[in-house]
N, C-alpha and C positions, 0 to 999 in steps of 0.2 A: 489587562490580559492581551498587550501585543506582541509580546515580545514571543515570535514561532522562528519554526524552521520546516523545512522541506526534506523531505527525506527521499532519493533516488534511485534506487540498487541499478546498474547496470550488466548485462555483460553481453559484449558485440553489438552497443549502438549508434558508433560510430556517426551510422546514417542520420541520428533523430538527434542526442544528446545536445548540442551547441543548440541547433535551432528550437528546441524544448527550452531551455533556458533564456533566451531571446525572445520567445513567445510567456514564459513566466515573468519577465519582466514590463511586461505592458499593461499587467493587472497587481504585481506588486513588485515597487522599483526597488526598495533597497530590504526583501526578507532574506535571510541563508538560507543559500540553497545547500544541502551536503550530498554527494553525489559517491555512492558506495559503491566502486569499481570492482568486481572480483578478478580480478588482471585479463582483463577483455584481450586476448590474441589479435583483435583488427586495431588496436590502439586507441581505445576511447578512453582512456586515461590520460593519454596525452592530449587531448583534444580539451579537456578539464584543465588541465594544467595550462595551456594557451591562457582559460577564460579565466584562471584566475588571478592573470597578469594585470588583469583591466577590470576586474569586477572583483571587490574585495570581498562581499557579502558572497561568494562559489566558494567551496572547499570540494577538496577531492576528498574522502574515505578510503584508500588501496589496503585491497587484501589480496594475499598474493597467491590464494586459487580459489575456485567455483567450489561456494562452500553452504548455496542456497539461499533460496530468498528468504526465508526465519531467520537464519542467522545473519543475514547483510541488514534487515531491520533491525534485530534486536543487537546489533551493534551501533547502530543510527542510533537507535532510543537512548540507550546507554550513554552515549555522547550528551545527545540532547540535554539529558537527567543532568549530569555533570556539568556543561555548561547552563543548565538554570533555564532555560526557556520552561515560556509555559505552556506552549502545545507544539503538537509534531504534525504534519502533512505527511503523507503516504501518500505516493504516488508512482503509475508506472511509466517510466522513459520514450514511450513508443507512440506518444500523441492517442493513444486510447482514452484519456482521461484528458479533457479541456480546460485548461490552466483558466478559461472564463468564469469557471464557478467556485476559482478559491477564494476571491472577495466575500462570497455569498458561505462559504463554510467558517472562515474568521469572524464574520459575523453572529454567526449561529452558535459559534465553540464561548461566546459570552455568557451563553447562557446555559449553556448544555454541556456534559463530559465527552462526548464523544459526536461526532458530524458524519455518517457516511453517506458517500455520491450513490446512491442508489437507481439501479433501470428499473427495477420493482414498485415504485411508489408512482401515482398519478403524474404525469408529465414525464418521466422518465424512457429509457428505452435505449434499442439494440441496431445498430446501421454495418452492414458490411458482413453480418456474420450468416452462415449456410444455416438450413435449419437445422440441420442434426447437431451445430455446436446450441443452437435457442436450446432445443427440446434436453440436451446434456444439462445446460446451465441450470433450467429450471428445475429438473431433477435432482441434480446435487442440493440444490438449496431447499426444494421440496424434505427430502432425508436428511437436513441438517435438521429442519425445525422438528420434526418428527423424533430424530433420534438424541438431539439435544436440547431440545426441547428453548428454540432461539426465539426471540421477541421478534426480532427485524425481519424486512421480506428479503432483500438483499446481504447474505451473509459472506458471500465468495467477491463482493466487489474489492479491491484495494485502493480503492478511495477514498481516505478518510481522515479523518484531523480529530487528533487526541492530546485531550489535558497531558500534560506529564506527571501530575499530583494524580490520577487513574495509573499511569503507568510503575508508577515506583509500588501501588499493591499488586502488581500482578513479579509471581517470582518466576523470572527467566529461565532460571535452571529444570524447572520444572515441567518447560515449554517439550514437547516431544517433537513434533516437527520441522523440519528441513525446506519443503519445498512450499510448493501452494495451498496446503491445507493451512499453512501457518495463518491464514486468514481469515480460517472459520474458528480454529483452535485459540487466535488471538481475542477474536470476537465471543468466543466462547466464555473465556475469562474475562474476558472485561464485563459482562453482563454478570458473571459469578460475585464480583465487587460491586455488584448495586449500581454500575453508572448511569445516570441520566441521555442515553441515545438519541438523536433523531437523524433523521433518512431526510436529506433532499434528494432532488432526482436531475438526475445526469444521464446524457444522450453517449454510450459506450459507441465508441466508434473502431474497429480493430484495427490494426498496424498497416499502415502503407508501405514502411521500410526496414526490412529487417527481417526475421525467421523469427518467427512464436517458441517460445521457452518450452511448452506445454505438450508433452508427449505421450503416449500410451501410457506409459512405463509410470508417471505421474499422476495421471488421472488413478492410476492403479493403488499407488501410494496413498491418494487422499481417499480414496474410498474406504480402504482398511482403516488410516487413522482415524475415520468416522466411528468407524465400531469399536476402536481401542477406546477414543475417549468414551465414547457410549457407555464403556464398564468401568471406566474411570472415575467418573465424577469427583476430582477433587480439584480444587483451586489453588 
C-alpha cells in the first residue's frame, strides 16, 4: 500500500504553490504530487509547469475555469482511480495543512480506509484564526454530527488520505456539491460505505499568502447542503 498520490486544487496561489511542493518533498521525496489548476488568472499554472521540468513525480491537472473545489477533487480522484494508486492525499495549497504529518497519515492509511488531519481530537488544534471563525467551525461540525449523524469530530477538515478501493464505491455523479461542503458530503459518504476512519490530529495553521476562497456567499451554500442531504439520505 505505497503507491499514493497528492492531490492539490489551486486557484490564485501563485504565492504558496512551488514552495508547498519544496516543503512536500522533505517528508516524501519522490510521491505524485497532481496539482488541479482551475486556470488561476495570477499564473500558478505556470509556475507547475516550470516544476515539472525538474520534478517528474508534479503534474499539472488544467481546467480551464473555476469550476469548484468538488469538482477539482473528484477530477483528481478520478485520475488517481485510472492511474491505479492506492490512496489519494487531499490537501490545501495555502500551508494551512503541514506537509510534516503526511509520513504519519501513509502510515496510518495501512491499516485504515480513510486518515483525516483533525483539530478536534487530543493534540490537535487551531493558530492564527479570530474567534468567531473557532466558534463558526465548531458549529458547522457540531450540525453535521447532529444532522448527519457523523462518527468523526472533525468533519469540515480537508486533510485526508483515502484508499481508492473506498473511492470507486462512492458514485460521483451523485455528489451534489460544488464548493466546500463537498467535504462533509465527501465524508458523509464514505462513512455510508462502512469505511474504517481514524482522526489524527493536526495543528491548522491559516494562510499567510494569499486571499481565503471562503465567502459569505459559501458559507451560505454549505449550510443549506446540510439540510439537502439531511432529507437525502442516499448513497
Amino acid at each position: 500500500m505505497n503507491k499514493g498520490c497528492i492531490l492539490i486544487p489551486t486557484y490564485n496561489e501563485v504565492d504558496n504553490i512551488k514552495n508547498l511542493i519544496l516543503k512536500i518533498r522533505q517528508y516524501l521525496t519522490d510521491i505524485q504530487i497532481y496539482v488541479i489548476d482551475d486556470n488561476s488568472p495570477d499564473g500558478t499554472a505556470n509556475i507547475v509547469r516550470k516544476i515539472e521540468e525538474t520534478d517528474m513525480n508534479v503534474r499539472l491537472i488544467f481546467r480551464p475555469k473555476k469550476n469548484g473545489l468538488g469538482a477539482a477533487y473528484i477530477h483528481g480522484m478520478t485520475v488517481a482511480a485510472e492511474k491505479e494508486f492506492d490512496f489519494v492525499i487531499m490537501m490545501d495549497s495555502d500551508f494551512s495543512h503541514n506537509p510534516k504529518h503526511l509520513p504519519t497519515m501513509i502510515e496510518n492509511i495501512q491499516k485504515y480506509d480513510v486518515v483525516i488531519g483533525s483539530r478536534y481530537v487530543k493534540g490537535g488544534g487551531i493558530k492564527n484564526w479570530p474567534m468567531y471563525r473557532k466558534l463558526m467551525s465548531f458549529a458547522a461540525n457540531y450540525m453535521i454530527k447532529i444532522f448527519l449523524k457523523a462518527n468523526v469530530k472533525d468533519s469540515t477538515t480537508g486533510y485526508r488520505c483515502i484508499k481508492t478501493n473506498i473511492l470507486k464505491k462512492i458514485k460521483f455523479e451523485t455528489i451534489h456539491s460544488q464548493g466546500y461542503s463537498f467535504l462533509y458530503e465527501m465524508l458523509w459518504r464514505i462513512e455510508g460505505v462502512g469505511a474504517r476512519i481514524k482522526e489524527i490530529p493536526i495543528i491548522f495553521i491559516d494562510r499567510q499568502f494569499g486571499q481565503t476562497k471562503i465567502s459569505q456567499g459559501e458559507i451560505l451554500k454549505a449550510m443549506t447542503m446540510l439540510v439537502r442531504l439531511n432529507f437525502s439520505r442516499k448513497f
